[in-house]
C-alpha positions in Angstrom: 124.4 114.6 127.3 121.0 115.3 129.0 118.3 112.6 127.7 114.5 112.3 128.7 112.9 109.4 128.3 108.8 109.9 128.3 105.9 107.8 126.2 103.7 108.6 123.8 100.4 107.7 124.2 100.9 104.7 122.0 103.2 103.3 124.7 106.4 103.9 122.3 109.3 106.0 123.6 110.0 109.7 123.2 113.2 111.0 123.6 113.9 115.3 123.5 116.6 116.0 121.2 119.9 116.2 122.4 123.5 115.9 120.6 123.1 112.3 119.2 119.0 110.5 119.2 120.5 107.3 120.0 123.3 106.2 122.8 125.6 103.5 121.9 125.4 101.3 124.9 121.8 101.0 124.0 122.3 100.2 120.7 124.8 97.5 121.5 122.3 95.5 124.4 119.5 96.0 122.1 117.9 98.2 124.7 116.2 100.3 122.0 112.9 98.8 121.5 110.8 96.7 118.4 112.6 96.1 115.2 111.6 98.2 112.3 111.1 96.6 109.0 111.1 98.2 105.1 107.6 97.7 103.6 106.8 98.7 100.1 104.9 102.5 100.5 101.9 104.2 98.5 103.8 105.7 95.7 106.2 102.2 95.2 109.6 103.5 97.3 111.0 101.2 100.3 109.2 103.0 103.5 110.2 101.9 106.9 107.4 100.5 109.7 107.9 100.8 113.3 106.0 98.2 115.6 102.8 100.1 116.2 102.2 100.1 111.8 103.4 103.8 111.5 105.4 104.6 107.9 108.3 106.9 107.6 110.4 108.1 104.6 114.2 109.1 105.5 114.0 113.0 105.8 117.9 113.2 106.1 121.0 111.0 107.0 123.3 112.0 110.1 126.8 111.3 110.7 129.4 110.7 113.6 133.0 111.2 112.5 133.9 109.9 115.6 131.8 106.4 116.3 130.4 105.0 112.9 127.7 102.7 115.4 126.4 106.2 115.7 125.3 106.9 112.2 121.5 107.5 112.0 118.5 108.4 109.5 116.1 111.2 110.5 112.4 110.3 109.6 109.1 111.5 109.3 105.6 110.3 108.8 104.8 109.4 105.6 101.6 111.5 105.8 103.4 114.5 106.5 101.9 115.9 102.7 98.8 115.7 104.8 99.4 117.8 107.6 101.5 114.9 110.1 104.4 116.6 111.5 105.7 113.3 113.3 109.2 112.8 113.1 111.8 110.0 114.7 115.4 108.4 114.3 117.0 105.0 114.0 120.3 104.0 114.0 121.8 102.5 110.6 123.2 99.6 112.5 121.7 97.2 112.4 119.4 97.3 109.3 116.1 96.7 111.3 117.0 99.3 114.5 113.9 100.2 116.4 112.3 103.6 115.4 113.1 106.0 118.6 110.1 109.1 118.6 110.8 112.9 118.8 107.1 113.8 117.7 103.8 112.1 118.5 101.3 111.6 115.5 98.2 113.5 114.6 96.5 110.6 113.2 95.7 107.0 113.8 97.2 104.0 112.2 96.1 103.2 108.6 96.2 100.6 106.3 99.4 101.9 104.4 101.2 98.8 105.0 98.4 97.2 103.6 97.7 99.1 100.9 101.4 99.5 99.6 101.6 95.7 99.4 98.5 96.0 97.6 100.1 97.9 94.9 103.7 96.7 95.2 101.9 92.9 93.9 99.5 94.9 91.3 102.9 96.7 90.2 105.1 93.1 90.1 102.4 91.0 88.1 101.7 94.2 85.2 105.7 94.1 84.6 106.5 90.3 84.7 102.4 89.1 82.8 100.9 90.7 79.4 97.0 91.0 81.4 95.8 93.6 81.4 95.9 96.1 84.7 91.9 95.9 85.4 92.2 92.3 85.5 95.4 92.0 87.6 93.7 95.0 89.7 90.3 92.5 90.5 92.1 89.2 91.1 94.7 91.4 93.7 91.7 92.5 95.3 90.0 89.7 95.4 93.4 88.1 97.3 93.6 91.0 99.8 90.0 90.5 100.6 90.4 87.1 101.1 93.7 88.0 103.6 91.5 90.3 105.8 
């Protein structure tokens, strides 16, 4: 299996596709890279964050018959609807494996991270309090403001 290891100009790892995005013996050291973590997205679905604040939904699911440590998710940018055509891998073991790059972004970092926590706490307080959503909407502001 031929792999080539490059950067993006982020500083983040590109690999070229070959059979499998992710070698085992890497996966086992921890060789990979930064964690990824889930975040809460724009549209209230789990999202997944690499290091940099990049989001990507899970664009498909691979399998290995033969080694289960190489099971992975295929990604892409979460702003693909808006022309991104980024797209990356990480293992399923462990939960938090570091996002490995195929294709660089077209676009800077935002503030979806940001903005999707925004909404995830607007979303929590309308189902759990009877206020009404302009007021939860102000005071969550207000917080996030406050955060910055």
């Amino acid at each position: 299996m031929y792999v080539h290891n490059s950067s993006d100009e982020h500083g983040g790892r590109i690999r070229s596709r070959s059979r499998s995005p992710h070698r085992v013996i890497d996966i086992l050291l921890g060789n990979e890279g930064a964690p990824s973590r889930r975040v809460p997205g724009l549209r209230g679905h789990l999202v997944y964050a690499d290091d940099v604040g990049y989001t990507y939904v899970q664009n498909h699911q691979s399998t290995n018959r033969r080694l289960v440590l190489n099971t992975y998710r295929q990604l892409r940018c979460s702003r693909y609807e808006r022309g991104c055509t980024a797209t990356a891998s990480m293992s399923l073991f462990p939960e938090n494996s570091p996002i490995v790059m195929y294709q660089p972004h077209n676009h800077h970092v935002g503030h979806d991270i940001e903005i999707g926590a925004f909404y995830d706490a607007m979303r929590r307080r309308a189902l759990t309090e009877g206020t009404p959503v302009r007021t939860i909407m102000n005071n969550n502001f207000l917080d996030f403001q406050m955060q910055l």
